[in-house]
DRENZASE-656780 format. One record per residue: x, y, z of N, C-alpha, C in turn. Coordinates in steps of 0.2 Angstrom, whole numbers, padded with zeros to 4 digits, always signed. Layout:
REM DRENZASE-656780
XYZXYZXYZ...
END
This chain:
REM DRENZASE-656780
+0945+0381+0387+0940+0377+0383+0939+0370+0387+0931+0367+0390+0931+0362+0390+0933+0357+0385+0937+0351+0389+0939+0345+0383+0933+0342+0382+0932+0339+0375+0927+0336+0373+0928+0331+0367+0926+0324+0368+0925+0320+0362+0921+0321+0357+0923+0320+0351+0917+0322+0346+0917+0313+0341+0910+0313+0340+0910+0307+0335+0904+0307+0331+0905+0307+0326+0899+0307+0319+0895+0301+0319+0890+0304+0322+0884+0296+0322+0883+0295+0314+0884+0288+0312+0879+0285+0309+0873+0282+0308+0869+0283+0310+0864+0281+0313+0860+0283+0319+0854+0283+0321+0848+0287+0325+0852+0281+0330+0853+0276+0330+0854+0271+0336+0858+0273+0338+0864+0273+0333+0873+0273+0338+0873+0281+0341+0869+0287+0337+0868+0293+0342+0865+0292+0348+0859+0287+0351+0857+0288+0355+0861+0285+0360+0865+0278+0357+0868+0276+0363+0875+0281+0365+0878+0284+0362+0882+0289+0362+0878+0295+0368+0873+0295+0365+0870+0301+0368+0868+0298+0376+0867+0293+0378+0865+0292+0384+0872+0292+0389+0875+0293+0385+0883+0296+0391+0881+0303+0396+0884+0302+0401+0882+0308+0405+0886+0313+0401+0883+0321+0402+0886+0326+0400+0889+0326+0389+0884+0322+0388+0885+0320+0381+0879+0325+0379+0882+0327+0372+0877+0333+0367+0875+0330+0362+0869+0334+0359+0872+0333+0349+0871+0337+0346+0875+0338+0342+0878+0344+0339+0872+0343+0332+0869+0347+0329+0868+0350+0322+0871+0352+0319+0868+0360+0318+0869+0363+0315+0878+0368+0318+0875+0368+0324+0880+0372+0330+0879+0378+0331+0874+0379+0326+0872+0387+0326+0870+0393+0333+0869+0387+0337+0868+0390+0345+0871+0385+0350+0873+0379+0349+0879+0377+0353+0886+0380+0355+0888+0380+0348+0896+0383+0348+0895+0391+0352+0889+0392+0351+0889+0400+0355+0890+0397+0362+0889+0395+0364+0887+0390+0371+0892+0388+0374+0894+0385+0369+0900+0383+0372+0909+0388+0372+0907+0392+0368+0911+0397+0368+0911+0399+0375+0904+0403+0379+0904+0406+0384+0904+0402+0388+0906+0395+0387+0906+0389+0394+0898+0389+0398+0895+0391+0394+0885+0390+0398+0886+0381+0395+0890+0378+0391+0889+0372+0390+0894+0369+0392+0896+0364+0395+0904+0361+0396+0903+0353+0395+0902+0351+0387+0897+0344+0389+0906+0339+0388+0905+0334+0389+0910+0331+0390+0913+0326+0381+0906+0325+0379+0904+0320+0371+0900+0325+0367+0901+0326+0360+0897+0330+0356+0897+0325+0352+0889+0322+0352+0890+0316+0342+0885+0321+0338+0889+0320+0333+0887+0323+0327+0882+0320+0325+0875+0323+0322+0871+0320+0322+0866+0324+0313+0871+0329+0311+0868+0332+0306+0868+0327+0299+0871+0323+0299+0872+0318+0294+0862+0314+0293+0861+0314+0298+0854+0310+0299+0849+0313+0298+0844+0309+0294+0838+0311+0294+0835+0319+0291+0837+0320+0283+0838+0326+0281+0832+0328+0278+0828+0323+0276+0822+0322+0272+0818+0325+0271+0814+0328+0268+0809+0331+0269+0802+0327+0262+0797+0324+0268+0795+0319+0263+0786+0323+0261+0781+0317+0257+0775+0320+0258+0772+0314+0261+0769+0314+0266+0763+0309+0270+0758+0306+0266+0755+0299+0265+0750+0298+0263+0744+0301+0264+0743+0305+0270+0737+0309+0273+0736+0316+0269+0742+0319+0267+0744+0325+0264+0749+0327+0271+0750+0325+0276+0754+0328+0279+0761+0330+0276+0766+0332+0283+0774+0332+0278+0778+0329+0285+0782+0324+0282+0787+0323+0288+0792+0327+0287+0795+0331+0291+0804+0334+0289+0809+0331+0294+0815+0327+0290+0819+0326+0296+0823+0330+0299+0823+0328+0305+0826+0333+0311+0834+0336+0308+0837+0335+0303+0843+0337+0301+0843+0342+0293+0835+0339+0293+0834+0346+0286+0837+0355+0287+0839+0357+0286+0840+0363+0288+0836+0368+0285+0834+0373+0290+0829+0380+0289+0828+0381+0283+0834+0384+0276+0832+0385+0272+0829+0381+0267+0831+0372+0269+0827+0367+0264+0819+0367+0266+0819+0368+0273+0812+0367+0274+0808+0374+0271+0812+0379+0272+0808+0386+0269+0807+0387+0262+0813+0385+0258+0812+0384+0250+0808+0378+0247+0807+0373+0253+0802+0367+0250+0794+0370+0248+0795+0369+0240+0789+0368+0237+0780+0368+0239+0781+0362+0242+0775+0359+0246+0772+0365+0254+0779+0364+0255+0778+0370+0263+0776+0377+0262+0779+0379+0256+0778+0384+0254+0770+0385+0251+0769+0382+0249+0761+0382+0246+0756+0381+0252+0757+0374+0257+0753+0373+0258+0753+0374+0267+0759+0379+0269+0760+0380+0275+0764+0386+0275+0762+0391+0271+0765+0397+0270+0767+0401+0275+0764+0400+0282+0767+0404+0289+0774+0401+0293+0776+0394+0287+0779+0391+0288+0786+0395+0288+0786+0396+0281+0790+0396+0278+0793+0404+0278+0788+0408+0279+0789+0415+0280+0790+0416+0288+0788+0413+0294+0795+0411+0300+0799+0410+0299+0803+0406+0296+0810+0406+0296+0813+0409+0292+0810+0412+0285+0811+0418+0283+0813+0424+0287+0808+0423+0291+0810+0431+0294+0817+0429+0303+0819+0425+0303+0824+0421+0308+0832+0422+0305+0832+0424+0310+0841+0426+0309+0844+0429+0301+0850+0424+0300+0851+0426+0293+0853+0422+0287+0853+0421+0280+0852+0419+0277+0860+0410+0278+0863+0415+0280+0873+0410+0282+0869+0405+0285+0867+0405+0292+0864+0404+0298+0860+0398+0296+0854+0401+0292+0848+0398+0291+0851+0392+0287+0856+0393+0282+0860+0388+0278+0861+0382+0282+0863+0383+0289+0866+0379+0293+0862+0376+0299+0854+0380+0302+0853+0376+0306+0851+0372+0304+0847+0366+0311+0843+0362+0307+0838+0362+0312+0832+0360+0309+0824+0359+0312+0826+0358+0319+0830+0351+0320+0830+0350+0327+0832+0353+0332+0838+0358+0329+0844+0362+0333+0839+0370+0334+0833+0371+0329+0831+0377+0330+0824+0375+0336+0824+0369+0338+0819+0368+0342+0818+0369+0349+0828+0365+0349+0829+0365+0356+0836+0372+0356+0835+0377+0353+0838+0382+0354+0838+0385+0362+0844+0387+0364+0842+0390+0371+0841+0398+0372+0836+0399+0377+0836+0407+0377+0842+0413+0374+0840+0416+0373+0844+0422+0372+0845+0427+0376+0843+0424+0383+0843+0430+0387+0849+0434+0391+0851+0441+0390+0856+0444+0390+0859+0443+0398+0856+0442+0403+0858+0440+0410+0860+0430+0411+0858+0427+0405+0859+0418+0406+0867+0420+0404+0870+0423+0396+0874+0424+0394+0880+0425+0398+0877+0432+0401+0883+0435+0408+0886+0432+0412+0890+0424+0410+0890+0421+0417+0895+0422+0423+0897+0429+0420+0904+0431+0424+0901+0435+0429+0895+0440+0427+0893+0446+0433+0886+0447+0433+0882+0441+0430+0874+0441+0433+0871+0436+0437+0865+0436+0440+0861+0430+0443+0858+0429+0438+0858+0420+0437+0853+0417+0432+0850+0409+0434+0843+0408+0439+0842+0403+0439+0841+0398+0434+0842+0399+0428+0843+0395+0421+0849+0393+0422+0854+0396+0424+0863+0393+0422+0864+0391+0430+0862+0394+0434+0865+0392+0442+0858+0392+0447+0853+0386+0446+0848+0384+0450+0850+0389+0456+0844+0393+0460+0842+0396+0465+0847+0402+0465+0849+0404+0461+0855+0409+0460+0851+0416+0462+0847+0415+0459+0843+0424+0458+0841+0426+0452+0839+0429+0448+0836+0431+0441+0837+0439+0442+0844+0442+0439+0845+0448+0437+0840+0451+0432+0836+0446+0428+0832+0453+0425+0824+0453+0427+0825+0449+0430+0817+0454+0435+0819+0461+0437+0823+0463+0440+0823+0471+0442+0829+0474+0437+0831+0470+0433+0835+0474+0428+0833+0475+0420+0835+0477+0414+0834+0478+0410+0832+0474+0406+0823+0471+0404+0818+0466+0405+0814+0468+0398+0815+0473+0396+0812+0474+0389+0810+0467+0385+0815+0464+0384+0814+0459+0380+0810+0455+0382+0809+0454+0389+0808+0447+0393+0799+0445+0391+0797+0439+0396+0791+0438+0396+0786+0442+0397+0781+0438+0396+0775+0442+0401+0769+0438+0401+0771+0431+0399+0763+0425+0399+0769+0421+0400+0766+0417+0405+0769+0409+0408+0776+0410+0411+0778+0417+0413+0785+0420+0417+0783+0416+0424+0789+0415+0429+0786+0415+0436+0794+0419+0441+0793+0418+0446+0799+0422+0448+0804+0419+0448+0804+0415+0445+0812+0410+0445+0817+0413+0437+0813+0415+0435+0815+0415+0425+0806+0417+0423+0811+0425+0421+0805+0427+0412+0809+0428+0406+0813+0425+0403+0816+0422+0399+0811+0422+0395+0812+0422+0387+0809+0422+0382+0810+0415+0376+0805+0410+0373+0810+0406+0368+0812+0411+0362+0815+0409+0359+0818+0415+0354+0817+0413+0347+0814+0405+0345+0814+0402+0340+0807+0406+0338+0811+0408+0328+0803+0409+0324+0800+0401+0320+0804+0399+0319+0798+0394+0316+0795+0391+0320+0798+0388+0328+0792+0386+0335+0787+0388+0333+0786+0395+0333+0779+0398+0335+0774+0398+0328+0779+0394+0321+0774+0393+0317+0771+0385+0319+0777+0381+0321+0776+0373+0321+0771+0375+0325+0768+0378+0331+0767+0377+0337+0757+0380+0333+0758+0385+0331+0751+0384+0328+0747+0380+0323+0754+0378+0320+0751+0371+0314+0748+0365+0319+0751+0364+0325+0749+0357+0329+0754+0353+0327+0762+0356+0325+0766+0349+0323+0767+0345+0329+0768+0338+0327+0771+0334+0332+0777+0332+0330+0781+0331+0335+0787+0329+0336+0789+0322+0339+0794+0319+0332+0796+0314+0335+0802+0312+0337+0802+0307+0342+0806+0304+0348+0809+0299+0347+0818+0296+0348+0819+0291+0350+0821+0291+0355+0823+0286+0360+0826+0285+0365+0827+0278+0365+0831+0276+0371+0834+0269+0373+0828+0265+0372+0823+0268+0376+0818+0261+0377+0812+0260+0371+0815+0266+0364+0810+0263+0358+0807+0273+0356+0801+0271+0353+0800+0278+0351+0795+0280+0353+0794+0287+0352+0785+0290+0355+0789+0296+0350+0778+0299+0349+0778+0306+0348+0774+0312+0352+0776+0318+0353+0775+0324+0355+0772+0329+0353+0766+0332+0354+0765+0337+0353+0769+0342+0354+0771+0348+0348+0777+0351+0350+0774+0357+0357+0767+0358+0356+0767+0361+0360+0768+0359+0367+0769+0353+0368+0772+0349+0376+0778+0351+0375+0780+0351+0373+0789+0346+0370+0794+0356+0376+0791+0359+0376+0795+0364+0378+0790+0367+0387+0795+0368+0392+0790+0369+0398+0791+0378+0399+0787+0379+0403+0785+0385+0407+0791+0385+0415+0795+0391+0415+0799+0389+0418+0798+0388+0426+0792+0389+0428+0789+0389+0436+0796+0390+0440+0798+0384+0444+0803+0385+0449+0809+0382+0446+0809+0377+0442+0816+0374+0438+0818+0377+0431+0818+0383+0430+0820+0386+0422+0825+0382+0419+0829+0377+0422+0834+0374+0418+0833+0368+0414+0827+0367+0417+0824+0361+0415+0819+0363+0409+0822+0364+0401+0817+0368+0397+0812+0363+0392+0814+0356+0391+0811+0354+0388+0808+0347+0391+0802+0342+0388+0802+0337+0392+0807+0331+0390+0812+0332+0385+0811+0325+0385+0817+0323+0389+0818+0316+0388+0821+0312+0393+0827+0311+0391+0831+0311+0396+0840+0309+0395+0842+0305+0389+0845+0310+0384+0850+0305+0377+0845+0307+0373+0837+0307+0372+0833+0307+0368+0835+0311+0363+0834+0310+0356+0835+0311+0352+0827+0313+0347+0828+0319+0343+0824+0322+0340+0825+0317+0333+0820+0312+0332+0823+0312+0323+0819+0315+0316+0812+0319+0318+0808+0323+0313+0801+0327+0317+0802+0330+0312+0794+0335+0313+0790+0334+0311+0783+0332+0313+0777+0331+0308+0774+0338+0307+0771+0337+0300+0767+0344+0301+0760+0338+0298+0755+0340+0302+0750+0336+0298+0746+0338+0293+0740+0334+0291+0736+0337+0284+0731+0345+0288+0733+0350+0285+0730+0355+0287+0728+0359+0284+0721+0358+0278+0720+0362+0273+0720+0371+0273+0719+0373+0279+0715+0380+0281+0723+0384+0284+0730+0377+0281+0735+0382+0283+0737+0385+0276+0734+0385+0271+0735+0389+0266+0734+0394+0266+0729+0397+0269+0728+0404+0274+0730+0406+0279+0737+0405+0279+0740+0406+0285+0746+0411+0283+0750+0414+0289+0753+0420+0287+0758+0419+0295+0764+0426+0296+0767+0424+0302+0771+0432+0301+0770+0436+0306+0771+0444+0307+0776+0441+0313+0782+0447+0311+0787+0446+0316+0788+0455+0319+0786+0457+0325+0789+0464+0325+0796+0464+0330+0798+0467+0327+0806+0468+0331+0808+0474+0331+0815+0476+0335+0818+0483+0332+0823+0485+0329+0824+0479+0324+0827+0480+0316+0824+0476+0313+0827+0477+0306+0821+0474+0301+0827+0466+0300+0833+0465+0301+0834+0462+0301+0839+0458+0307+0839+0452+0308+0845+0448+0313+0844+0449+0320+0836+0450+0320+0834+0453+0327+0829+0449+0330+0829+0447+0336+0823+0443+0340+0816+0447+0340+0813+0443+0338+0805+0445+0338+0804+0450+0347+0801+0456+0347+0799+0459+0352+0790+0454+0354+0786+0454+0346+0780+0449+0348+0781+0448+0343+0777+0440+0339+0777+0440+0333+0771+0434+0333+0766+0434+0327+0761+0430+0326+0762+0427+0321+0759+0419+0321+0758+0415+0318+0749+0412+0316+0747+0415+0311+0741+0411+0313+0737+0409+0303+0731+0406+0306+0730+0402+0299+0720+0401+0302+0717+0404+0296+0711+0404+0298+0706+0400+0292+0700+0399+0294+0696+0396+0288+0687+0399+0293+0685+0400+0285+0679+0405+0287+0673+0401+0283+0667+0401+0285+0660+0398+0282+0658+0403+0281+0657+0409+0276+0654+0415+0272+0658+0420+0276+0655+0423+0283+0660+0428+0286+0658+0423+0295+0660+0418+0293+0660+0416+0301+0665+0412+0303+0671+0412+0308+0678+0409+0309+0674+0403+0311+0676+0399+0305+0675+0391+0307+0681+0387+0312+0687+0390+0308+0692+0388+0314+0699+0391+0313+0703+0393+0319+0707+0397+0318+0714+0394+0322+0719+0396+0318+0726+0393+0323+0730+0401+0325+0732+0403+0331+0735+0405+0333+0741+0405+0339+0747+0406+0335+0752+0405+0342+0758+0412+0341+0759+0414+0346+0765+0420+0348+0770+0420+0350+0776+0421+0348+0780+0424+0350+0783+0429+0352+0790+0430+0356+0793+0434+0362+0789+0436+0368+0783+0432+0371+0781+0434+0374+0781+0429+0380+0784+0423+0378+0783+0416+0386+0790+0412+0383+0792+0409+0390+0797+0403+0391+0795+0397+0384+0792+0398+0379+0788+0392+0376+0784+0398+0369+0786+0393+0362+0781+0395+0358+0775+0395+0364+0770+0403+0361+0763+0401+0366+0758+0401+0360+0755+0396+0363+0752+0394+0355+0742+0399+0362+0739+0401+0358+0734+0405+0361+0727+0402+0360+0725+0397+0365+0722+0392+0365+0714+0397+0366+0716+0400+0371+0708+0406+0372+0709+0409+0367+0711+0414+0365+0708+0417+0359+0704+0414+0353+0709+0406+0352+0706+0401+0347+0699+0401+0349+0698+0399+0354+0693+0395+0358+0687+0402+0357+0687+0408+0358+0684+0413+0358+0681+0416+0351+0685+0413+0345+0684+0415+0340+0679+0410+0336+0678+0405+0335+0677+0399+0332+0669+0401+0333+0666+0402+0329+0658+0401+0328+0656+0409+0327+0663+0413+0328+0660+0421+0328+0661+0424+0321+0660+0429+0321+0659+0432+0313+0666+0436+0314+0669+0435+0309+0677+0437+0309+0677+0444+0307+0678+0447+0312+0676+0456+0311+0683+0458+0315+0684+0465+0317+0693+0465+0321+0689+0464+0327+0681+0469+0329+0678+0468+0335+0679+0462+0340+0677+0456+0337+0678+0450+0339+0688+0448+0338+0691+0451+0334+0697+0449+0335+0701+0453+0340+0698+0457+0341+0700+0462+0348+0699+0460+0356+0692+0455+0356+0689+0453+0359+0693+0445+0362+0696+0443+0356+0699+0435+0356+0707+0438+0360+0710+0443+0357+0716+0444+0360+0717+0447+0367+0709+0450+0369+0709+0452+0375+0711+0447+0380+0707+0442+0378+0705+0435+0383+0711+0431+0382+0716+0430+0378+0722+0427+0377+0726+0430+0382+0727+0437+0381+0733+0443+0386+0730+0444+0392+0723+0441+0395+0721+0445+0401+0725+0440+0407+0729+0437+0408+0733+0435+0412+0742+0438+0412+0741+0442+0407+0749+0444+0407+0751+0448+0410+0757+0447+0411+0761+0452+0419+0766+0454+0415+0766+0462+0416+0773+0466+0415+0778+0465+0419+0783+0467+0418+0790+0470+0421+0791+0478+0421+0795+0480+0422+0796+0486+0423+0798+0489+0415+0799+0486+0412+0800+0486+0403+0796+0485+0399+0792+0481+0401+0793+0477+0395+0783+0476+0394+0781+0480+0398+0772+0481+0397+0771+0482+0392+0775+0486+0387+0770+0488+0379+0770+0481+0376+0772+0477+0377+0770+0470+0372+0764+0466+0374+0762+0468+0379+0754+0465+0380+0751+0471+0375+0751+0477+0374+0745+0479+0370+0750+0479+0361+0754+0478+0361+0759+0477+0355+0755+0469+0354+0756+0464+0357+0754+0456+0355+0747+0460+0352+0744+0462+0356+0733+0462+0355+0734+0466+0349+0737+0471+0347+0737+0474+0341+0741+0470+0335+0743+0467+0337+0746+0461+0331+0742+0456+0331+0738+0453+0334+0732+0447+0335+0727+0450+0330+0726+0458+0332+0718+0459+0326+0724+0460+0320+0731+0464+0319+0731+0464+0311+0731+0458+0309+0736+0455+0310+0737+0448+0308+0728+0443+0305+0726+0445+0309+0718+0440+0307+0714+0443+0302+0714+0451+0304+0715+0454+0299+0715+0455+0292+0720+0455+0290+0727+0454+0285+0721+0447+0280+0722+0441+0285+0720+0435+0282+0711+0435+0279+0709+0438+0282+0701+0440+0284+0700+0445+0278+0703+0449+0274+0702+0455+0272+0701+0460+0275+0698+0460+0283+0696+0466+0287+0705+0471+0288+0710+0471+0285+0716+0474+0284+0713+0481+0288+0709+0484+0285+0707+0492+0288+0704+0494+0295+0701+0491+0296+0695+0489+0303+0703+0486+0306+0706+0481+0304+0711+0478+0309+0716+0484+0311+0718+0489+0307+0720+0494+0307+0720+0500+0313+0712+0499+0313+0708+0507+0316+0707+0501+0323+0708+0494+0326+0707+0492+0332+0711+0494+0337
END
């Protein structure tokens, strides 16, 4: 076992300065560190505790919600507010790991979660350009089932594994930031990269920085929102593809619509073309057949793992579907 110091922040400051030590972490929940660190994928030298801060879950003057970054899963899933008025919120993390677990993460732990990828793990008898820069990538030609197939490149098709990303990522939450030189906020859809040639480099922020909460903003038409996970068990299993989306209609016409995906990219992928595709059209499965096309027509298989392009487009029309009424029509697409 790496040695390691541990010390319970205080406060967002004394974590940060804590946190700007080289090879220093922060701990939350631990519900994907201590994996981590088990398997020596982490060897940090400082762990400050930081689940004591910022547990809050408040309501905005605008109707938004700010959540602090140390609320854990099930306070944000059982909240009142979330539950009514961002219900794909709440039924993501619902459907994420298990009930122990969920107890335990927190928002911020489940954001900056690391892959699950079965070759990153292996670090006794795989190649992983995510654990050992320029090493090779064992699952491009090995057993890839699970992997990418939007935003992959040849360095890592690695998948993010988080369900409630892919709901934050359709709501438009932003995320907030501390560091040394003061604060900023982040579209969560920035906050996570596409692995191009540096897969190790998964998020953008900056050395020590520190997560202290999640916006979700005022977004009436998330009431109509819903989040499909398919996997291959019904429970404690990573999304093979899963939808998050939230629509609002003027008579039968998609006034506006939020959709983002998981198990398919390095990154909740939040599906900018389909949105863009659908908005002014009359919300029928045709046209939602039409939108999922145009989202997936850049996706690349692996030797496994093709059936999730036409598994995603088929969860895109039920899911719109589902929210839409056309449940049937979304069926026979």
């Amino acid at each position: 076992m790496n040695p390691f110091s541990y010390t319970r922040a205080a406060s967002a400051i004394e974590a940060i300065e804590l946190g700007a030590r080289p090879q220093a972490k922060y701990l939350g929940g631990g519900t994907n560190l201590v994996d981590l660190l088990r398997e020596t994928l982490e060897r940090p030298t400082a762990l400050i505790d930081v689940s004591g801060l910022s547990s809050s879950i408040e309501e905005l003057s605008d109707g938004g919600i700010l959540i602090g970054a140390s609320a854990t899963n099930t306070a944000i899933a059982e909240h009142r507010v979330i539950r009514t008025r961002y219900p794909m919120l709440t039924r993501a993390i619902a459907a994420g790991a298990s009930a122990q677990i969920r107890n335990m993460a927190t928002a911020a732990g489940n954001i900056l979660q690391r892959t699950r990828c079965t070759y990153f793990y292996d670090n006794a008898g795989s190649r992983c350009n995510k654990r050992s820069p320029g090493q090779g990538c064992d699952a491009m030609d090995g057993f890839n089932r699970n992997h990418a197939v939007l935003g992959a490149s040849m360095s890592c098709v690695a998948t993010h594994p988080s369900d409630m990303c892919v709901a934050l990522a359709a709501l438009g939450a932003v995320v907030h930031l501390q560091n040394r030189g003061g604060k900023r906020v982040l579209p969560l859809t920035d906050l996570h990269r596409l692995p191009e040639d540096h897969p190790g480099e998964e998020t953008t922020l900056m050395s020590g920085e520190l997560i202290t909460a999640i916006e979700l903003p005022a977004l009436p038409m998330a009431a109509r929102s819903t989040y499909r996970k398919i996997r291959d068990r019904s429970s404690y299993a990573f999304a093979l593809v899963s939808v998050a989306a939230a629509i609002e209609l003027e008579g039968d016409v998609v006034k506006d619509v939020r959709i983002a995906l998981g198990g398919v990219a390095h990154k909740p992928w939040r599906a900018w073309r389909a949105e863009e595709s659908l908005r002014g059209r009359v919300a029928s499965a045709e046209n939602f057949c039409a939108a999922a096309e145009a989202e997936l027509a850049e996706a690349r298989a692996l030797r496994d793992n093709g059936f999730k392009i036409h598994l995603a487009s088929r969860a895109i029309v039920a899911v719109l579907s589902a929210l839409t009424g056309e449940e049937s029509m979304g069926a026979r697409a």
